[in-house]
N, C-alpha and C positions, 0 to 999 in steps of 0.2 A: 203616368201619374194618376193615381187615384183623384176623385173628389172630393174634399172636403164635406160639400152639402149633401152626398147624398146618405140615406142613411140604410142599416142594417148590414148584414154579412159582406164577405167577399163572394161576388157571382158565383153560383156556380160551376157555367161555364170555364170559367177562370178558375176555379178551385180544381179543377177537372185536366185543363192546360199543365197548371205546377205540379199537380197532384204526379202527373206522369214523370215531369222533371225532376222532381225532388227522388219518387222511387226510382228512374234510374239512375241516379247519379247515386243512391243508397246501392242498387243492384252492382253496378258498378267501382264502387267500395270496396263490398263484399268480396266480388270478385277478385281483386288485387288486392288484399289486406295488409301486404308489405311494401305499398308502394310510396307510405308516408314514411319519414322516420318514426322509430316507435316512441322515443322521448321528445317534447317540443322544441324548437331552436329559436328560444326565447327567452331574452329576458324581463328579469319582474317589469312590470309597467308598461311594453313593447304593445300591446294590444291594448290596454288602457287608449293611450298617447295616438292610437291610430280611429279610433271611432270617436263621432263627437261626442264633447260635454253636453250638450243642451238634446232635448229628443225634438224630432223635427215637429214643425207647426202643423204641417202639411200630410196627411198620407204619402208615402212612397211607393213604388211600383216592385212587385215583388221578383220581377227582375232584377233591380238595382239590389233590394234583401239578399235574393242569393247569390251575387257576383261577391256581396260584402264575405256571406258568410264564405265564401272558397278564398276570397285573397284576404279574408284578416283573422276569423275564425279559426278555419283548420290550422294556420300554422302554427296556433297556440295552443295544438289540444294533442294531447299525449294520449297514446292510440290503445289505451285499453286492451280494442280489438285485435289489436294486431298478434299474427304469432309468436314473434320476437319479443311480446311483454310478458316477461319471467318475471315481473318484481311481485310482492305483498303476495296476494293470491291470483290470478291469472281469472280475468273472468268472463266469458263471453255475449258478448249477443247475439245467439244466431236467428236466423232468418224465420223459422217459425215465430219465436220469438218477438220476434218485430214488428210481425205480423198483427201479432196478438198485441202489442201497444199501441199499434195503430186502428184496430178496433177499439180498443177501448180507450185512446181519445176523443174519439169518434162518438161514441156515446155519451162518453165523460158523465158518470153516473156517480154515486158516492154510495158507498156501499154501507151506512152504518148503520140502517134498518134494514130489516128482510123488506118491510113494507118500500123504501125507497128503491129498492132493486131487487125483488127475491131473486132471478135466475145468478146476480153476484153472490147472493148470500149462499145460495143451495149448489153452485157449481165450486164456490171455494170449499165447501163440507165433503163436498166428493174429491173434488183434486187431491184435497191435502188427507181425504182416506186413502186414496190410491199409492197416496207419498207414504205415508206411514205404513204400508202395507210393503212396500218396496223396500223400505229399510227394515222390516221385520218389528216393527214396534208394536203392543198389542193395543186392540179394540178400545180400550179404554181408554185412553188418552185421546182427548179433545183437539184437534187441530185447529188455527186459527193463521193470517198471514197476519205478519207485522212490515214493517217495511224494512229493518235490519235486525240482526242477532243485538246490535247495545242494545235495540228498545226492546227487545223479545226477554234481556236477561234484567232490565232492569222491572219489566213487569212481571218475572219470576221471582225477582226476590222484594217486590212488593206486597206479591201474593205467598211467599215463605213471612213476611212479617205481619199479615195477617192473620197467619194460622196459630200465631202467639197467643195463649189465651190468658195471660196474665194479664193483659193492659189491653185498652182499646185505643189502637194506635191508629186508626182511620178517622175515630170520633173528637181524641185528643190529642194527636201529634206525640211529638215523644218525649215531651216533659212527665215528667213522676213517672213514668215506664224503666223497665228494667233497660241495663245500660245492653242492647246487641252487639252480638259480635258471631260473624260470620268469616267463614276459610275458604281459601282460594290456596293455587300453586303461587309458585315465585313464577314460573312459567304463562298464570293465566292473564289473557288480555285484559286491558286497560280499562275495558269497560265495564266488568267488574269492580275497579275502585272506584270507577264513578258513577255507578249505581250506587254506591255506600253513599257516596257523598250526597247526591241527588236526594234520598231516602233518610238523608238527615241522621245516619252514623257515624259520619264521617271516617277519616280515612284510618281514625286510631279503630274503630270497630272492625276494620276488614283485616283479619290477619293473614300474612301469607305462607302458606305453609313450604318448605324444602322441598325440592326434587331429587331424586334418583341420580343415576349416573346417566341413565337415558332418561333422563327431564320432565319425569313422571312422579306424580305427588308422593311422597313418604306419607303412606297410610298409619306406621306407628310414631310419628310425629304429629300427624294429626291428630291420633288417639290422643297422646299428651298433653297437645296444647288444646282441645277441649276439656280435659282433667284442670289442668292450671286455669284455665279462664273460671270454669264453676266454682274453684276452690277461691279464686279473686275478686269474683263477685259479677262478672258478667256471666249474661244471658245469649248461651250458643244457640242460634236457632237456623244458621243454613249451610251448606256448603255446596261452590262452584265451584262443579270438577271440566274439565276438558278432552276433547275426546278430539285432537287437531292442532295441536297448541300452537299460535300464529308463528314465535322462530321455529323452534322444529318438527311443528305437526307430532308432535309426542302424544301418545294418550294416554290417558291418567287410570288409573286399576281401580274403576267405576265399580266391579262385584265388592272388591271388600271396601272401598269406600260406603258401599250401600248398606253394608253392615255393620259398620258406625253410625251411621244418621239414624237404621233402626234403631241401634243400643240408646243411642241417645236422642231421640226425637227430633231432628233435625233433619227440614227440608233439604231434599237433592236435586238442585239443577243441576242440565250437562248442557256445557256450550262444545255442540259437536257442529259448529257453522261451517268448519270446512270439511272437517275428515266423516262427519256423520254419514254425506253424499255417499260415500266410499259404498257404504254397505247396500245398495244397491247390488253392488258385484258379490255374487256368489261366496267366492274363494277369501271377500273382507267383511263379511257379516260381524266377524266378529269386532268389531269395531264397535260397535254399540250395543259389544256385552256388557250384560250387567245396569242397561235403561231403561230396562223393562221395569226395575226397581224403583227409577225415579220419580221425583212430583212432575218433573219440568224437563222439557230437552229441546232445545233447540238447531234448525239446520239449515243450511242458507242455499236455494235452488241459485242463488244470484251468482256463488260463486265459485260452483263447482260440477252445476247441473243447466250451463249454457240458455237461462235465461236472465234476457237482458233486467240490470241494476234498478230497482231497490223491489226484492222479492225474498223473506225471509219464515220459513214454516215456523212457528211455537209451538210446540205439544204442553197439553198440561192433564195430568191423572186425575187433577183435582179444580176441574173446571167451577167447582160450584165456590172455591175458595179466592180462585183469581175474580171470579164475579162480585162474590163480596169485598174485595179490594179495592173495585172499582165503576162498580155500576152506582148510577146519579143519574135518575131518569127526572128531569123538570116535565110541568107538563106539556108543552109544546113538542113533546116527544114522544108521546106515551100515544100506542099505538093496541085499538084491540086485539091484533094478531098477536102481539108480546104477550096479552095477559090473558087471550082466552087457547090458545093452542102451541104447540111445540116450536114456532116457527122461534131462530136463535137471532137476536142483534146483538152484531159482533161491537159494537162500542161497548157493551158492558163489561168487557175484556182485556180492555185494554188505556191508555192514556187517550188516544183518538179518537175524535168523535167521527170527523172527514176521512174517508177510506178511500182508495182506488180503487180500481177493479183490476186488482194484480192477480186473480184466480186465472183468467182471461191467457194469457199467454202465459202461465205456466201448466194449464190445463191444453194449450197445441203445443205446448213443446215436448208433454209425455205422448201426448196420441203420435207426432207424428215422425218421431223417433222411435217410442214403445220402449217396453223395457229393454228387451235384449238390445237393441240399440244404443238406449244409453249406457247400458252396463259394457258393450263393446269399447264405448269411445272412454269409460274412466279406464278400464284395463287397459288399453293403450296408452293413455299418458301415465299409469304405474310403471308399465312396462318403459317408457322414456326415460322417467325418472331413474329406476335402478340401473339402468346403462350409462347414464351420467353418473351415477353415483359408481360404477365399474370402473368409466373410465378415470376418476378422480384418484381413486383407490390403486391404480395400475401406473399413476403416473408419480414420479418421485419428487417432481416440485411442488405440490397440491395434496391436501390431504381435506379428509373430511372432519366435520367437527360435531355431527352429531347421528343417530342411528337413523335412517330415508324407509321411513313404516309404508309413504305412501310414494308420492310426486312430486315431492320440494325438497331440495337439495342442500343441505348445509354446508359449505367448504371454504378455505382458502390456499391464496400461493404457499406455501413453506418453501422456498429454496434454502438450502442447508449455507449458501455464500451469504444468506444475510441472518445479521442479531438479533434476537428472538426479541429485543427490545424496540424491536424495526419493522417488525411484520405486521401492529398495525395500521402503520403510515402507510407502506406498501399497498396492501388490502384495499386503502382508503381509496387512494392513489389508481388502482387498478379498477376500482369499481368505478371512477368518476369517468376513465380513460373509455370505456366501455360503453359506459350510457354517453361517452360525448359522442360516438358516433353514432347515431341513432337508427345504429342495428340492430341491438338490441336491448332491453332493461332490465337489468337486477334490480336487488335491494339487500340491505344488510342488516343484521341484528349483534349482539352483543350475547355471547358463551363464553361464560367463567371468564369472563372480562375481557374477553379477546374480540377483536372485530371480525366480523364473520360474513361470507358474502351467502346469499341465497337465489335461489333459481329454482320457481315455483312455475310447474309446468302445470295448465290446465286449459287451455284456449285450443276451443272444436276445432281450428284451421292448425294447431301445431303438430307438426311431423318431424321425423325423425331429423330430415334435413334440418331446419330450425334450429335445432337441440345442436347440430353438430357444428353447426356455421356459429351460435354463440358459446361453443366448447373452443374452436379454432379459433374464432374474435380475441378470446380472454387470453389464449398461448398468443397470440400476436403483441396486445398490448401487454402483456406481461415481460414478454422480451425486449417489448422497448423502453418500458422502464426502467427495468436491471441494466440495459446495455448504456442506457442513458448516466444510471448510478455510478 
């Protein structure tokens, strides 16, 4: 039991005692990454109902902290890490990684002057050149870390309605301003309409444009429906293309999309947060063709480049634009280094003024990987991917439901013995049967109105075993549902 009276830190001898326990019980984790189930076997309130309501009067001993956190904790925490977690995007932490967030809590510095931390300022300017230079993006584009892709895109298209020069929408909001209206797919993620709303265009501003047959934008539908909106009296000023799209990782035809926004002046973000990583690999550069073009690109190391949650790259071509969208320096901020030399504070960039030091471990998880390393381990989970997507294609109860560009899998049951009016109860039915055992975790999306299961492989410890034990899981409970039916 700690003392009440005494004051300051926790010793550090004793920071030095837990210090060990806490890492290996992380080490040992790591080591057995399937040894939790990967979905939690809980339900709502379960852990609420087990720690107390009141916090104690008393210091606690961080013994009794960590017994709590392994008998109440873990068993309500769905294991991200785990290999068996195929749901949304698969995202890892690995051990560099980890590494790197435990230095920099350890510092716990705030990065939103050079002056409050230059080596956070000056080492994020290099990581995220290195990043950029890995996916082939050119020189020009400004790097900066946000802490996700929503906030990366909603300070994209804050800085697209800046560059609007009819109205001064920073000085007067968007009253007597031209009415915006910006394009997206039916395919793009959600946080793009909430950046409309956010940004005060609300949701009738964001139009969404049609997909392809592989779930990629109809570029002469966009053409259109920027003719129809100028001819009806709004003001087109951006378009969010996708280069990953979260159901099926589809990528949108970012060249000739880039040749509309030219014709018609209209900013081009790409939220490429999953599939952008991809181009790191030699053989998938071409993935972020055509963003060389863009104002804005965004790509998420958090979730497809095995460093640990919330670490997300923003490029912008047009950094002096995003600056004036958002830089508001009081004077309790203003600092000589801002205004007599090159040095950059990255708050003027963004909504944030409090930064991490997310550079930190995303700059050991290049070094101690390296590129070919990383580029080895994304071509291995493509390579996963399109074996799964073989064997779905090979097997006559199962079909796929949409094209597999990278490592997430679109499919479901079809057995020919049931009603096509019945297969998405089935579907449903089979994906709950699967995560209850907490082998392994899907997730499912909706194509052309059908329920659809997915299986997003990206997790550093997944192997082909994985892949095959939750291919045989799903033939298992699939046959006990039909035999059940």
């Amino acid at each position: 039991m700690t003392d009440g009276r005494a004051l300051g830190d926790m010793p550090v001898e004793e920071f030095e005692e837990y210090g060990r326990r806490a890492l290996g019980w992380a080490a040992e984790y790591l080591a057995h990454p399937g040894r939790h189930p990967v979905l939690a076997q809980v339900r709502p309130g379960d852990v609420k109902r087990a720690l107390p309501a009141e916090p104690p009067r008393r210091g606690e001993s961080m013994e009794r902290i960590l017994e709590d956190f392994q008998r109440t904790i873990i068993p309500g925490i769905t294991h991200w890490n785990h290999p068996a977690f195929f749901a949304y995007f698969a995202i890892t932490g690995s051990a560099p990684g980890i590494l790197g967030e435990l230095l920099a809590s350890t510092l716990n510095v705030n990065a939103m002057l050079w002056k409050t931390s230059p080596a956070a300022t000056e080492l994020e300017e290099v990581t995220l050149g290195w990043l950029r230079r890995m996916v082939g993006l050119p020189e020009a584009f400004m790097g900066i870390i946000m802490d996700t892709a929503s906030v990366a895109s909603l300070c994209a298209i804050a800085a697209a309605r800046e560059a609007v020069a009819e109205h001064r929408f920073r000085e007067d909001g968007m009253a007597g301003g031209p009415r915006l209206r910006m394009y997206t797919s039916e395919q793009a993620h959600s946080s793009i309409e909430k950046a409309g709303i956010v940004l005060g265009l609300g949701r009738a501003g964001v139009r969404k444009i049609p997909v392809d047959a592989d779930f990629r934008m109809d570029v002469d539908a966009l053409r259109r429906a920027v003719a129809e909106d100028r001819q009806a009296g709004w003001r087109p000023f951006c378009v969010a293309a996708t280069v990953g799209t979260t159901s099926t990782t589809s990528v949108d035809p970012v060249p000739a999309i880039a040749e509309v926004c030219r014709a018609e002046d209209l900013w081009l973000h790409v939220d490429g947060a999953y599939a952008g990583i991809a181009a790191i690999v030699p053989e998938f550069r071409w993935a972020l063709a055509g963003c060389e073009r863009a104002d804005s690109v965004v790509i998420n190391p958090h979730k497809w480049l095995f460093t640990p949650i919330d670490c997300s790259a923003f490029y912008c071509r047009r950094p002096e634009v995003l600056r004036a969208a958002f830089s508001l320096v009081p004077e309790y901020l203003r600092t000589a280094e801002a205004e007599q030399t090159a040095a950059r504070d990255f708050m003027d960039y963004g909504v944030q003024l409090g930064r991490r030091f997310r550079a930190l471990k995303l700059w050991m998880v290049i070094r101690y990987f390296g590129v070919e390393g990383l580029a080895a381990r994304l071509r291995e989970h493509i390579r996963l991917g399109q074996l799964l997507a073989s064997w779905i294609d090979e097997d006559p109860e199962f079909e796929r439901m949409a094209p597999t560009p990278f490592s997430t899998v679109c499919f479901r049951a079809h057995p020919r013995s049931v009603a096509a009016g019945a297969l998405d109860q089935l579907n449903a039915a089979l994906l709950e049967a699967v995560n209850a055992t907490g082998r392994a975790y899907l997730s499912h999306t909706r194509l052309r109105d059908q329920f659809t299961l997915r299986c997003a492989i990206g997790n550093i410890r997944t192997t082909e075993d994985h892949v095959r034990a939750a291919w045989d899981l799903l033939h298992q409970e699939w046959r006990r549902l039909t035999d059940r039916a």
